[in-house]
N, CA, C and O atoms as a printed pandas DataFrame, in Angstrom:
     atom_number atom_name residue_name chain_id  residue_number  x_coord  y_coord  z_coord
0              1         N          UNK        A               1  -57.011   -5.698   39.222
1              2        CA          UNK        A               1  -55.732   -5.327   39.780
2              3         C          UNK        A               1  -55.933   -4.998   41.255
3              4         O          UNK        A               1  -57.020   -4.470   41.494
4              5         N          UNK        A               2  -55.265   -5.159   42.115
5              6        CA          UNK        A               2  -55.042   -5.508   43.598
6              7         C          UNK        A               2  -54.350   -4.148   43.992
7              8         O          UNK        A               2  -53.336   -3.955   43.321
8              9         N          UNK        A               3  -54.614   -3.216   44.849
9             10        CA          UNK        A               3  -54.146   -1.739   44.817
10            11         C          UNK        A               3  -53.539   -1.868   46.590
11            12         O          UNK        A               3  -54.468   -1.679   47.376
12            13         N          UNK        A               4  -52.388   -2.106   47.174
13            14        CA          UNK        A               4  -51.585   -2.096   46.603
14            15         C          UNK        A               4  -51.003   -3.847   46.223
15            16         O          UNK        A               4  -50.858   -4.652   47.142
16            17         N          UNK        A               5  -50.725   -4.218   44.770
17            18        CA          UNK        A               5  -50.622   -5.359   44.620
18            19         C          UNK        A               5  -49.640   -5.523   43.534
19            20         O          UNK        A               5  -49.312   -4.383   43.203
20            21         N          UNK        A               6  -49.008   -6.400   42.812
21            22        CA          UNK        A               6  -47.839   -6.502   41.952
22            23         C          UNK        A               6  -47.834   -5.253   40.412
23            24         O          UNK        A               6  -46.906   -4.559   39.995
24            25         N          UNK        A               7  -49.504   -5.412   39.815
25            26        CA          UNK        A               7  -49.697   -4.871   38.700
26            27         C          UNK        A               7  -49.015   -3.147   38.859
27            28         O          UNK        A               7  -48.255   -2.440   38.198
28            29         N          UNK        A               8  -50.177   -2.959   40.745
29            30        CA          UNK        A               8  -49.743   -1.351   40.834
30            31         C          UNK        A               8  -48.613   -1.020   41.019
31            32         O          UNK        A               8  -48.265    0.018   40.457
32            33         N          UNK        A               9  -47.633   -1.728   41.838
33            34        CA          UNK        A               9  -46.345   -1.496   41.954
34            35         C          UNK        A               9  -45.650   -1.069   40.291
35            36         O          UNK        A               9  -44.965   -0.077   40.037
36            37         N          UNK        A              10  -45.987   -1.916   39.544
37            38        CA          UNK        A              10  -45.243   -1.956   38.359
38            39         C          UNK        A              10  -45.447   -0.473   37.681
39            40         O          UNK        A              10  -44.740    0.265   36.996
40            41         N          UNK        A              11  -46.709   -0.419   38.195
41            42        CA          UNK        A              11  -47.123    1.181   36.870
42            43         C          UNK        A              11  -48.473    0.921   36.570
43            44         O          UNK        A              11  -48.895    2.029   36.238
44            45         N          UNK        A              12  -49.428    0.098   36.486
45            46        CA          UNK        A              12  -50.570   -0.301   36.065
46            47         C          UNK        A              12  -51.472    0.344   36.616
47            48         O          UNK        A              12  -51.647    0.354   37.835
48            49         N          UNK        A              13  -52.232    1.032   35.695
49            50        CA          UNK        A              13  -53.439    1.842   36.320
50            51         C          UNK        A              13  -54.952    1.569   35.687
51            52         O          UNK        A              13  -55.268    1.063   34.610
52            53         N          UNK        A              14  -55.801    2.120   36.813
53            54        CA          UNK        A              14  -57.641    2.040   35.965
54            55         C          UNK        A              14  -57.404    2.278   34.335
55            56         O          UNK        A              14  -56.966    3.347   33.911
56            57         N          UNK        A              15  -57.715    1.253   33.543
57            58        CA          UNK        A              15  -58.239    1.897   31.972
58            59         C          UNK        A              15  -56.985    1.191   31.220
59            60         O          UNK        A              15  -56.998    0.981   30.007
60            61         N          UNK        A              16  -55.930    0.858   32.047
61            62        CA          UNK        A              16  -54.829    0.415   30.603
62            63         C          UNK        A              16  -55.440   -0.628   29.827
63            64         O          UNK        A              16  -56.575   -1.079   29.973
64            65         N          UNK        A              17  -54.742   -0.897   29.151
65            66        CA          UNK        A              17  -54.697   -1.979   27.825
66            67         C          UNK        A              17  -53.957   -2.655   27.442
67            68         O          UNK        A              17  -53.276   -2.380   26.454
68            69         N          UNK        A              18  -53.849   -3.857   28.165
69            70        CA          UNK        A              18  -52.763   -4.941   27.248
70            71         C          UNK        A              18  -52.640   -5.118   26.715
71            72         O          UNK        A              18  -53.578   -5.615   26.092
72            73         N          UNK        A              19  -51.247   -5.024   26.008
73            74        CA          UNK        A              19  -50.934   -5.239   24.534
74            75         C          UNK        A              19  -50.589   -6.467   24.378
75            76         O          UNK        A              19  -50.955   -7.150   23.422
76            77         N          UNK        A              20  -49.577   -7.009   25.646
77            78        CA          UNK        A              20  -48.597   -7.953   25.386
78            79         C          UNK        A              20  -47.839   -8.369   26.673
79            80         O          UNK        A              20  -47.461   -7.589   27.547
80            81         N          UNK        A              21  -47.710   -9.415   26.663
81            82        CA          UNK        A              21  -47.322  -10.210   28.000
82            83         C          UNK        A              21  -45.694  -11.154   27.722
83            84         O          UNK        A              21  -45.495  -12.348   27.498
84            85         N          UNK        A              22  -44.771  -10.011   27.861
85            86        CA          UNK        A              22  -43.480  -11.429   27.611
86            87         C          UNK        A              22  -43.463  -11.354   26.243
87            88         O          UNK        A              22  -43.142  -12.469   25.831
88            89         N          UNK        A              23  -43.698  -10.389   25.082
89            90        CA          UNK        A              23  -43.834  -10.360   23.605
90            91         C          UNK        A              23  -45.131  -11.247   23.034
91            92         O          UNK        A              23  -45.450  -11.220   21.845
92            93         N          UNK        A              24  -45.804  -11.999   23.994
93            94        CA          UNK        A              24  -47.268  -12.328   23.522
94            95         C          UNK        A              24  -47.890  -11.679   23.018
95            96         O          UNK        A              24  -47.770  -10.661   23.699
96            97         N          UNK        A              25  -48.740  -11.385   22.024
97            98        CA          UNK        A              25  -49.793  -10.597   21.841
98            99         C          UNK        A              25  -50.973  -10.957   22.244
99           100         O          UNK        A              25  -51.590  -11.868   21.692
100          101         N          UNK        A              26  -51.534  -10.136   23.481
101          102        CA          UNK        A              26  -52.517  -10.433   24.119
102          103         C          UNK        A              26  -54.029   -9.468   23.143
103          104         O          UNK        A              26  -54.013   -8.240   23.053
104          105         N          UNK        A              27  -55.324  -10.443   22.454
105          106        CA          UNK        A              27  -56.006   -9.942   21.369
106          107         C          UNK        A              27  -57.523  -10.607   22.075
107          108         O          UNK        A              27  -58.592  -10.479   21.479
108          109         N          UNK        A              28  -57.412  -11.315   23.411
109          110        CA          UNK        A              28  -58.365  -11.982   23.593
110          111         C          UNK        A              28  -57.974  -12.250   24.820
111          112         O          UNK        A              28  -56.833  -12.209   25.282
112          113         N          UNK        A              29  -59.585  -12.699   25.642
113          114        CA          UNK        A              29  -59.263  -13.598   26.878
114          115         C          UNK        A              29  -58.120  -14.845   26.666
115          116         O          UNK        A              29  -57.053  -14.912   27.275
116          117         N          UNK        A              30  -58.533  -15.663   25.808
117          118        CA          UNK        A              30  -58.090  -16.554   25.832
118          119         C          UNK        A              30  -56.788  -16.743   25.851
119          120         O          UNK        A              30  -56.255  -17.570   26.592
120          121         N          UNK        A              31  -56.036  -15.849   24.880
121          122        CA          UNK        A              31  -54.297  -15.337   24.823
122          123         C          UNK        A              31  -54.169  -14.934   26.135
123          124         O          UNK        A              31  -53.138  -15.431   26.587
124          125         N          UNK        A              32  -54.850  -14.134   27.110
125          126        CA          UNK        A              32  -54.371  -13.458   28.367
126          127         C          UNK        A              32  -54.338  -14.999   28.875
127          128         O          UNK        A              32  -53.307  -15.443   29.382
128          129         N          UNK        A              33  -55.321  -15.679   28.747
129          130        CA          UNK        A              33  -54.891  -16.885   30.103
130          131         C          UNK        A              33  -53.970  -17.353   29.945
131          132         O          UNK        A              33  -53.142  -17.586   30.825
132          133         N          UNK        A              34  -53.847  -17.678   28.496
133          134        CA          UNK        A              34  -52.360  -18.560   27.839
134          135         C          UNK        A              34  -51.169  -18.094   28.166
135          136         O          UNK        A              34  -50.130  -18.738   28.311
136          137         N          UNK        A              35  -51.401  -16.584   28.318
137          138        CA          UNK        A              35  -50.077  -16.386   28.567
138          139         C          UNK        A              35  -49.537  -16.131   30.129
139          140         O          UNK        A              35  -48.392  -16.134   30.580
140          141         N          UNK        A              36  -50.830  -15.911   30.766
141          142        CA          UNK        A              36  -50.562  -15.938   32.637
142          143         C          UNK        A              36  -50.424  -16.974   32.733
143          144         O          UNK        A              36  -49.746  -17.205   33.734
144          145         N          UNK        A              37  -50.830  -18.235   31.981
145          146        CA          UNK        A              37  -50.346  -20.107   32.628
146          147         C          UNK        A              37  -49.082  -20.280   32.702
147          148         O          UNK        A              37  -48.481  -20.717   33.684
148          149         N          UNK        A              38  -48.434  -19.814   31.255
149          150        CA          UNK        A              38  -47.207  -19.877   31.656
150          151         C          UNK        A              38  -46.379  -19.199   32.973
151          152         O          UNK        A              38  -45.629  -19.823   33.724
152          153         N          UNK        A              39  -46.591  -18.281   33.024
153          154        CA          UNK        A              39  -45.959  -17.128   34.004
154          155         C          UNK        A              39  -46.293  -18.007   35.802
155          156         O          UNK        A              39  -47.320  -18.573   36.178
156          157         N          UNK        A              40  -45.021  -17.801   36.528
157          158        CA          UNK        A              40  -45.023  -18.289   37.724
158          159         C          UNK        A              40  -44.861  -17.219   38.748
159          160         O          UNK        A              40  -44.150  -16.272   38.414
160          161         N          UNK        A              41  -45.459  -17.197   40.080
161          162        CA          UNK        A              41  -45.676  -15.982   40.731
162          163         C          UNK        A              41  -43.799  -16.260   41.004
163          164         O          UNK        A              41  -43.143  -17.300   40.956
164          165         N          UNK        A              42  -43.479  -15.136   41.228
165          166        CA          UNK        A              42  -41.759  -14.457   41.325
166          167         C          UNK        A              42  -40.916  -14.530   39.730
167          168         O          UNK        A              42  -39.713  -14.396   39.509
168          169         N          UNK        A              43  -42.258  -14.840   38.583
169          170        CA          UNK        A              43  -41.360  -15.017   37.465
170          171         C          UNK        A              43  -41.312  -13.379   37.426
171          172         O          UNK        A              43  -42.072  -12.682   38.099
172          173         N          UNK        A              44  -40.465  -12.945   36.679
173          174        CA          UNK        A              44  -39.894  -11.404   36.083
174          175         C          UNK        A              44  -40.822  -11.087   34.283
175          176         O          UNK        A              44  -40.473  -11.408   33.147
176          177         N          UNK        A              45  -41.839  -10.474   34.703
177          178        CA          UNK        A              45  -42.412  -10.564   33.034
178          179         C          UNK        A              45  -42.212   -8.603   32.638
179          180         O          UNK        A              45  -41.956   -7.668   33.396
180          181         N          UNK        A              46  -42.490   -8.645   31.042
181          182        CA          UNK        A              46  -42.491   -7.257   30.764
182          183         C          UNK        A              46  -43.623   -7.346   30.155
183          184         O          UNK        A              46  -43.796   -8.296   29.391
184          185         N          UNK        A              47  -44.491   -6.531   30.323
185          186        CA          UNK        A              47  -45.781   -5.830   29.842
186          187         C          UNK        A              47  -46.359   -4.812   29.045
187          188         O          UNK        A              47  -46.388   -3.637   29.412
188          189         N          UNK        A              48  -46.897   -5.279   27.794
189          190        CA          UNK        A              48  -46.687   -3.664   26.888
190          191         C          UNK        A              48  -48.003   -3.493   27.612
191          192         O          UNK        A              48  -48.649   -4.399   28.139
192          193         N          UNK        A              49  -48.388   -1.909   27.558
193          194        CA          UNK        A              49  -49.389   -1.846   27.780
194          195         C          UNK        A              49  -50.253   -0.328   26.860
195          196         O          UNK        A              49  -49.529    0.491   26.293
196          197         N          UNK        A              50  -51.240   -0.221   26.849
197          198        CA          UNK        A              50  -51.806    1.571   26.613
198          199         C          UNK        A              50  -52.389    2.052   27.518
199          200         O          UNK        A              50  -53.347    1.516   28.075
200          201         N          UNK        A              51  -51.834    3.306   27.855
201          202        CA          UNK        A              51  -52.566    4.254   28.817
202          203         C          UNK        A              51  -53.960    4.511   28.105
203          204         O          UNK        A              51  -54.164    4.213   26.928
204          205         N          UNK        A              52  -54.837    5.059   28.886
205          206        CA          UNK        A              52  -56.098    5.865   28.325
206          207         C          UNK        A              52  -55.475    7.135   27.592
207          208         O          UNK        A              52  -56.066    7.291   26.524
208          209         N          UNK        A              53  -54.720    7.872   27.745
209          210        CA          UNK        A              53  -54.657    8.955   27.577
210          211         C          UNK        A              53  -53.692    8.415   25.805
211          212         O          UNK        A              53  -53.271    9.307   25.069
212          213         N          UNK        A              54  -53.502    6.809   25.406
213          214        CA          UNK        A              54  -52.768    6.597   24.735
214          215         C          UNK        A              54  -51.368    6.599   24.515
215          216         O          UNK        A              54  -51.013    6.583   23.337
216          217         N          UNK        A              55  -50.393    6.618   25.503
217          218        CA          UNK        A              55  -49.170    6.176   25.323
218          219         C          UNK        A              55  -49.097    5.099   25.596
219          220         O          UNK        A              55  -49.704    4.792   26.622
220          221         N          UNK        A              56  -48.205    3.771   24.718
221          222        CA          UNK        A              56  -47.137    3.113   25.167
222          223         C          UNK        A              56  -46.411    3.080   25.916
223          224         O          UNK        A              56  -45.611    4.006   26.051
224          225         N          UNK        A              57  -46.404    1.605   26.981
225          226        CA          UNK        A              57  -45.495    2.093   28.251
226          227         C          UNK        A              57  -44.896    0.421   28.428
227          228         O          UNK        A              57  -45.798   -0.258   28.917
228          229         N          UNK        A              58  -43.988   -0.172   28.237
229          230        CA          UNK        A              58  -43.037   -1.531   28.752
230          231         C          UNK        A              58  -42.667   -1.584   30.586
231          232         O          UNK        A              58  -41.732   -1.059   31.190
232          233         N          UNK        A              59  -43.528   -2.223   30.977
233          234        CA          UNK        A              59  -43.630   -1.844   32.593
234          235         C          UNK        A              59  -43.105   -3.982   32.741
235          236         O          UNK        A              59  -43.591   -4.986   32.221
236          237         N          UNK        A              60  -42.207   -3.806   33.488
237          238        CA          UNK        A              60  -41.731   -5.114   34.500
238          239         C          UNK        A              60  -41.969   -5.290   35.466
239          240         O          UNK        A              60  -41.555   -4.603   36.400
240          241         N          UNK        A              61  -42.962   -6.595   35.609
241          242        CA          UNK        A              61  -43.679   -6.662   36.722
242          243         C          UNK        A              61  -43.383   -8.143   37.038
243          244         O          UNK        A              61  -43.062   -8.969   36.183
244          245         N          UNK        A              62  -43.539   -8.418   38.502
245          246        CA          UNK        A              62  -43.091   -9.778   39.101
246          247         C          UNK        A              62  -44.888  -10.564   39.642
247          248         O          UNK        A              62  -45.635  -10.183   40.543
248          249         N          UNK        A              63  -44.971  -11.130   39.162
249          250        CA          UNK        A              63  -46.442  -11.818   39.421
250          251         C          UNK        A              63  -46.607  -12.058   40.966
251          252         O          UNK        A              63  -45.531  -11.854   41.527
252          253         N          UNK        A              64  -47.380  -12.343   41.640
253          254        CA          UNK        A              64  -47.642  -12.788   43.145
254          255         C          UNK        A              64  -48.846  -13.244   43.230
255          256         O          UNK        A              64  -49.791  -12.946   42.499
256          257         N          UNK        A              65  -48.836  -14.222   44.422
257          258        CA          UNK        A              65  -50.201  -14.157   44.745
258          259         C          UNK        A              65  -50.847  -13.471   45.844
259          260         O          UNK        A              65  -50.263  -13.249   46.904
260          261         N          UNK        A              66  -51.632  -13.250   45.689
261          262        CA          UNK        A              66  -52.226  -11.945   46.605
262          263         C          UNK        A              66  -53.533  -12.518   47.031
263          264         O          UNK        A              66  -54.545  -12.776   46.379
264          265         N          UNK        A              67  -53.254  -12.648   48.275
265          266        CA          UNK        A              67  -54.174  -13.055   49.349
266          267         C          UNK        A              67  -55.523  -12.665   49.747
267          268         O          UNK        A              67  -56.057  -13.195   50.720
């Protein structure tokens, strides 16, 4: 994650945990790529994610590319 960059804007911090990308269930690398291929930088995605501390959090984040 890119500090300051799309993830941090959204809410994304050291230690989360993807749950889910767009209702994907992200369980593997391989699901994470599958599901960032689809995704286009200015697309609008929602993100489950887990804090360390363990809460659930649905954070909307806009992809970019970052230079």
């Amino acid at each position: 994650m890119h500090v300051p960059g799309p993830g941090a804007r959204a809410g994304l911090t050291a230690g989360d945990v993807l749950l889910a990308l767009d209702g994907a269930r992200i369980d593997s690398a391989a699901a994470l790529a599958r599901a960032v291929a689809r995704v286009r930088p200015g697309d609008r995605v929602v993100l489950t994610v887990r804090h360390p501390g363990g809460g659930l959090r649905r954070l909307t984040v806009v992809p970019a590319v970052v230079a």
